[in-house]
C-alpha atoms as a printed R data frame, in Angstrom:
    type eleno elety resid chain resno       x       y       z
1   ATOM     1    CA   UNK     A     1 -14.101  -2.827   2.816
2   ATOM     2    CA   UNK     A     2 -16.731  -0.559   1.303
3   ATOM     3    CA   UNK     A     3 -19.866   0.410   3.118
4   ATOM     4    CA   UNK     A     4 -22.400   2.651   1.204
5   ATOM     5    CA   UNK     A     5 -23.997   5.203   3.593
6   ATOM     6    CA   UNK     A     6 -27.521   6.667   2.131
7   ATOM     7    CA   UNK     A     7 -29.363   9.158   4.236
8   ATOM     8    CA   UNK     A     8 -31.301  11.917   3.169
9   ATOM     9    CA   UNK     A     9 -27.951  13.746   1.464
10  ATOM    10    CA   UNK     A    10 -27.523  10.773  -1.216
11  ATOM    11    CA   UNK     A    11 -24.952   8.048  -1.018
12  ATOM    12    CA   UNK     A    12 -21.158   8.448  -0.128
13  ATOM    13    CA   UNK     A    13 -18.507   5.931   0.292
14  ATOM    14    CA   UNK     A    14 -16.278   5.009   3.211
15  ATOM    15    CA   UNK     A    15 -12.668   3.185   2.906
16  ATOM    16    CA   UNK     A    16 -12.135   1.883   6.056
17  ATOM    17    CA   UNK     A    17  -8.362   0.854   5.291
18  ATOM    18    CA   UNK     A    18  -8.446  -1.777   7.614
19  ATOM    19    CA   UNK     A    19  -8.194  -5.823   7.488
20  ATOM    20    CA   UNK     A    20 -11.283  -6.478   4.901
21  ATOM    21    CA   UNK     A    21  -9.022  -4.379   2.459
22  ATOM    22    CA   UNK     A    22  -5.928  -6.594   2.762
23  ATOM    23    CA   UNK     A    23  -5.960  -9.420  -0.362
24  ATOM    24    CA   UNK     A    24  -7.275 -13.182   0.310
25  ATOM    25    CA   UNK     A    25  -5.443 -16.660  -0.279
26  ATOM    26    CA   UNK     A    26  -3.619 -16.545  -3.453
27  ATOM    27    CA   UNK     A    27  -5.023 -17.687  -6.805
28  ATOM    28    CA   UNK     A    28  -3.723 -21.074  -8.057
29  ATOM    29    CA   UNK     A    29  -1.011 -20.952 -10.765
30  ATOM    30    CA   UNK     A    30   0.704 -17.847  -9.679
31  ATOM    31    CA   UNK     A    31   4.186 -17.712  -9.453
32  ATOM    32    CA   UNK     A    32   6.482 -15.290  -9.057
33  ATOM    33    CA   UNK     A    33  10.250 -14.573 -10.583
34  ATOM    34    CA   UNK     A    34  13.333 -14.539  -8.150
35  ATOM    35    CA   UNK     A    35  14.015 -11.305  -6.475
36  ATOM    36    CA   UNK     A    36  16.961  -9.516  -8.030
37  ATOM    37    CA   UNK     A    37  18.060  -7.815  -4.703
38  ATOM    38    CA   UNK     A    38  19.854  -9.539  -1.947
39  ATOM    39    CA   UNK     A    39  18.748  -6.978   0.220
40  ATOM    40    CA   UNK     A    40  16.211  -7.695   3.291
41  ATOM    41    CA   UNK     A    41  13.525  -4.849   3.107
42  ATOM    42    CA   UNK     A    42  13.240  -3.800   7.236
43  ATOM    43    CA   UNK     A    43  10.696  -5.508   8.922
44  ATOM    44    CA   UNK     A    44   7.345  -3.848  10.413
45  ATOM    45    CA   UNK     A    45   4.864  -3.756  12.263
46  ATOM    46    CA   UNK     A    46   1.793  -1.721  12.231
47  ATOM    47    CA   UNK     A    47  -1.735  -1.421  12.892
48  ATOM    48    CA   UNK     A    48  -4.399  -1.167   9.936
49  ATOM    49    CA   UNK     A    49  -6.661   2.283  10.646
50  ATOM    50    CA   UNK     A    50  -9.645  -0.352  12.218
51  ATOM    51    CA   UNK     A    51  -6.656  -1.651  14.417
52  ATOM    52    CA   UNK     A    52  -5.950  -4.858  12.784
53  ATOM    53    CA   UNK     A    53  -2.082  -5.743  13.579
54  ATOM    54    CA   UNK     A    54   0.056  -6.448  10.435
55  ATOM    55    CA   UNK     A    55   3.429  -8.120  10.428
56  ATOM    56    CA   UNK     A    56   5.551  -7.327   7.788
57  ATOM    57    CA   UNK     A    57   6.750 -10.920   7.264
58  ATOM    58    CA   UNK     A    58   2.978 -11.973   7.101
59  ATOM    59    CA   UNK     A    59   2.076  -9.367   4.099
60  ATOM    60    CA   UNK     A    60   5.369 -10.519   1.789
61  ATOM    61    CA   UNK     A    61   5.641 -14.438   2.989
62  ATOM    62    CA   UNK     A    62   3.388 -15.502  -0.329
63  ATOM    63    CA   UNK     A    63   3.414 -12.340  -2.471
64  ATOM    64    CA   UNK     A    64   4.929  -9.174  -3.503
65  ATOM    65    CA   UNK     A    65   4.210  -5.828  -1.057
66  ATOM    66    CA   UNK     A    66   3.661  -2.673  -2.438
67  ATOM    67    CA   UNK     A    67   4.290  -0.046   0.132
68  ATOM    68    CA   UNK     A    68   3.334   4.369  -0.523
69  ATOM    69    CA   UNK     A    69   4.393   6.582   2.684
70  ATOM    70    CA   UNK     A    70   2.369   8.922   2.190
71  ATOM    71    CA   UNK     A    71   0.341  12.430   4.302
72  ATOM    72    CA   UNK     A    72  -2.941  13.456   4.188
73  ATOM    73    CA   UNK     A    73  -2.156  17.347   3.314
74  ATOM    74    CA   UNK     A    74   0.576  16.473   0.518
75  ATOM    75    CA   UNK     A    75  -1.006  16.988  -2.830
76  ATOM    76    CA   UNK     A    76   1.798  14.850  -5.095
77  ATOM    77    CA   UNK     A    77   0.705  12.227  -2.854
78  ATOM    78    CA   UNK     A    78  -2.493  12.920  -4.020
79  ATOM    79    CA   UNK     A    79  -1.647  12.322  -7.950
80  ATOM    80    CA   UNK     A    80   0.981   9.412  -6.529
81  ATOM    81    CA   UNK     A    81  -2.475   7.571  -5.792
82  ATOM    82    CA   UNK     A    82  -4.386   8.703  -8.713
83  ATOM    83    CA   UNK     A    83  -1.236   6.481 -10.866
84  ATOM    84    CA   UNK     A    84  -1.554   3.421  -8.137
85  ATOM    85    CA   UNK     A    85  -5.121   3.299  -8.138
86  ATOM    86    CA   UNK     A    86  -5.299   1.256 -11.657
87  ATOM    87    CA   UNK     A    87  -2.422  -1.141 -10.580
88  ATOM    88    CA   UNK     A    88  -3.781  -1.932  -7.089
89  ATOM    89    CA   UNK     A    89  -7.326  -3.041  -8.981
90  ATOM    90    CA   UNK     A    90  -4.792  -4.916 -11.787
91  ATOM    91    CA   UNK     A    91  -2.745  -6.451  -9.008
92  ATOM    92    CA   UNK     A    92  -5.226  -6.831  -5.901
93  ATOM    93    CA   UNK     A    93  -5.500 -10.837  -6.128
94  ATOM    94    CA   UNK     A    94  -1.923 -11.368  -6.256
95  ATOM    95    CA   UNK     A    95   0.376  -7.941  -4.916
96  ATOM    96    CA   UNK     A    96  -0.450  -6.554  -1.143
97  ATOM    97    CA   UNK     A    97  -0.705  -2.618  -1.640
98  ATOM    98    CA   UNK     A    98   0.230  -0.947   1.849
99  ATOM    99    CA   UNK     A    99  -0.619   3.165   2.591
100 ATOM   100    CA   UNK     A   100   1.592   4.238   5.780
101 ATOM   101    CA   UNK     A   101   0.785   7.612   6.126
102 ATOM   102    CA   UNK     A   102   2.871   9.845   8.699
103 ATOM   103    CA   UNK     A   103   2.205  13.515  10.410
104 ATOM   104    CA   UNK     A   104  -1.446  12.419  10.645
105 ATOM   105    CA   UNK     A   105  -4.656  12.023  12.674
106 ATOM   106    CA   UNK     A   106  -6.914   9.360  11.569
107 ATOM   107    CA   UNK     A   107  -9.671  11.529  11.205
108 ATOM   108    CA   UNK     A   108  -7.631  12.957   7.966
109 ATOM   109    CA   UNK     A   109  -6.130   9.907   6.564
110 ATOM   110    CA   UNK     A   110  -9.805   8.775   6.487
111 ATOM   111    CA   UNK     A   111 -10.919  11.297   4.734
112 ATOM   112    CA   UNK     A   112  -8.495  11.680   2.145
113 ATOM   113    CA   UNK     A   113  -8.896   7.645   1.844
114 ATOM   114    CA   UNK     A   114 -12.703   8.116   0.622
115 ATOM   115    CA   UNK     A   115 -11.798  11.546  -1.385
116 ATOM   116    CA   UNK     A   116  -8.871   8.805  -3.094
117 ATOM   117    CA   UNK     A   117 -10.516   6.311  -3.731
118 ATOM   118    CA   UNK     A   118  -8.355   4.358  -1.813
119 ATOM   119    CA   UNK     A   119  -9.047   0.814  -1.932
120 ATOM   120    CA   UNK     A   120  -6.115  -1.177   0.250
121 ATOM   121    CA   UNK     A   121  -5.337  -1.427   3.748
122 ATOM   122    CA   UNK     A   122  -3.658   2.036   5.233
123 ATOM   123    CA   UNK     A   123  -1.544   2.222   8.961
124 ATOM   124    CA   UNK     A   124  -0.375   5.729  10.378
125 ATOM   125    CA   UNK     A   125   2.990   5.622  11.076
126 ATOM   126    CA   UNK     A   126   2.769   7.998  14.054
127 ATOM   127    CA   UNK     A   127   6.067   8.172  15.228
128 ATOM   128    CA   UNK     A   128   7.843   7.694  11.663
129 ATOM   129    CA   UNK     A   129   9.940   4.563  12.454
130 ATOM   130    CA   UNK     A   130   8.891   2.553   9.303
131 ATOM   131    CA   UNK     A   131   9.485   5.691   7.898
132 ATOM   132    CA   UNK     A   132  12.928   6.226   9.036
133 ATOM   133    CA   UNK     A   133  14.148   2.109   8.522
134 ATOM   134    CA   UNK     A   134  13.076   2.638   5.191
135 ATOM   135    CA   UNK     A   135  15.103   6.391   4.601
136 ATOM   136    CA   UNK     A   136  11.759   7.809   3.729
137 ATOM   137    CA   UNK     A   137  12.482  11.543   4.806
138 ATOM   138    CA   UNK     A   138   9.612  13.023   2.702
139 ATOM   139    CA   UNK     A   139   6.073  11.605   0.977
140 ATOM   140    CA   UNK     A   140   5.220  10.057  -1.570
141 ATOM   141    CA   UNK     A   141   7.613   7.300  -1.700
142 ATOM   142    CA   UNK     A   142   6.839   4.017  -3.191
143 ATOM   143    CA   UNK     A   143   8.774   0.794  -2.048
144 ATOM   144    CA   UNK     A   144   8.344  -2.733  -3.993
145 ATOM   145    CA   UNK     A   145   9.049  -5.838  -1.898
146 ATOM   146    CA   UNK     A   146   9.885  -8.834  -3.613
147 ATOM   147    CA   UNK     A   147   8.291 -12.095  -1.817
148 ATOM   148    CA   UNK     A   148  10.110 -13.112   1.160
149 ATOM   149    CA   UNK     A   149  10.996 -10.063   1.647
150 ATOM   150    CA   UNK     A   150  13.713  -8.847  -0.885
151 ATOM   151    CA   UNK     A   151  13.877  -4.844  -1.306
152 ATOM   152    CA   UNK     A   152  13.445  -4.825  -5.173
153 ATOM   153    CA   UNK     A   153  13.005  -0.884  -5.533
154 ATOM   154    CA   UNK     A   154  11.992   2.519  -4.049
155 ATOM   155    CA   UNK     A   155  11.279   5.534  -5.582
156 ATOM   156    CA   UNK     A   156  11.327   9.031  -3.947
157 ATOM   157    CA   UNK     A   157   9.094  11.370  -4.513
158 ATOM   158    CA   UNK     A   158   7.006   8.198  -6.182
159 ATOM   159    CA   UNK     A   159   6.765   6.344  -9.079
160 ATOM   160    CA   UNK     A   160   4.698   6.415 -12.461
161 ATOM   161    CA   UNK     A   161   2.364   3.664 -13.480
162 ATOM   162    CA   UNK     A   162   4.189   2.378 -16.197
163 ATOM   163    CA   UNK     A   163   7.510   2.000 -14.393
164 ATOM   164    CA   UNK     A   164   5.746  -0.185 -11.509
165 ATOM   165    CA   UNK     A   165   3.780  -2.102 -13.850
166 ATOM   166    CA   UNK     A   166   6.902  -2.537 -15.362
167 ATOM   167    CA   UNK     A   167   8.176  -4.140 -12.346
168 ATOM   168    CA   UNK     A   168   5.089  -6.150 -11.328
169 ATOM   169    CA   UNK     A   169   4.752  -7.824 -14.768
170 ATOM   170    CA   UNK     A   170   8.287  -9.234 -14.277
171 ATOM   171    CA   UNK     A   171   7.572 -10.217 -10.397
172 ATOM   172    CA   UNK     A   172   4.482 -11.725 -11.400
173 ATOM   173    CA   UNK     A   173   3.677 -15.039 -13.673
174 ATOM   174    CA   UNK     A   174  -0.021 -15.835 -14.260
């Protein structure tokens, strides 16, 4: 969700992060290739930053997840979301893009969501337990989640564009 605040300063956007940001019903005639990992990504469950619950199961039962742990105050997250950003507006009709930031308020997440340009639905992890089922010890890290909920790939210390596009493009048949 997007809302454009004007006031006597000019006009500045807000990313909210929350449920209008998570994708709709998915276009007809996509399909996607097998997962290649046997491997059950953990389950979750969070709350969006307008406190919409999200299941894991519910985000990859019809698509692939994205997932980027990342914290307000680290900069490579920062340039991590600078290289998602094209791939989330490529992808946003068909892939679920996830932020679960850690070791942060909401007051800063939200801010560094509208300084980001950060377009898809964002949970703080407060006490780090999706962090720690999926060995995330530092941010960024990037996971892919095949549908139904095969653990395709993870990157530490994230990922570059053309590697996950890489990986999308094969998940994904238009």
């Amino acid at each position: 969700m997007v809302l454009l605040l004007a006031g006597c300063g000019g006009a500045a956007l807000s990313h909210d992060g929350g449920r209008a940001t998570l994708p709709g019903p998915l276009p007809s005639g996509v399909r996607f290739a097998a997962a290649t990992s046997k491997a059950q990504a953990p389950p979750f469950s969070l709350k969006l930053l307008d406190g919409t619950p999200v299941q894991a199961a519910k985000l990859w039962g019809d698509r692939p997840v994205v997932v980027f742990f990342f914290a307000s105050w680290c900069s490579r997250c920062a340039a991590q979301q600078d290289r998602l950003a094209p791939l989330v507006k490529r992808y946003r009709d068909v892939v679920t893009f996830v932020g679960v930031g850690a070791q942060d308020k909401a007051p800063a997440v939200k801010s560094w969501l509208d300084a980001h340009d950060v377009t898809y639905p964002v949970a703080i992890d407060g006490g780090q337990d999706m962090w720690r089922r999926y060995a995330v010890r530092q941010p960024p890290a990037v996971v892919l989640i095949a549908p139904g909920g095969k653990l395709e790939r993870g990157w530490t210390g994230g990922v570059t564009t053309d590697v996950l596009d890489t990986e999308l493009k094969r998940l994904v048949q238009r």
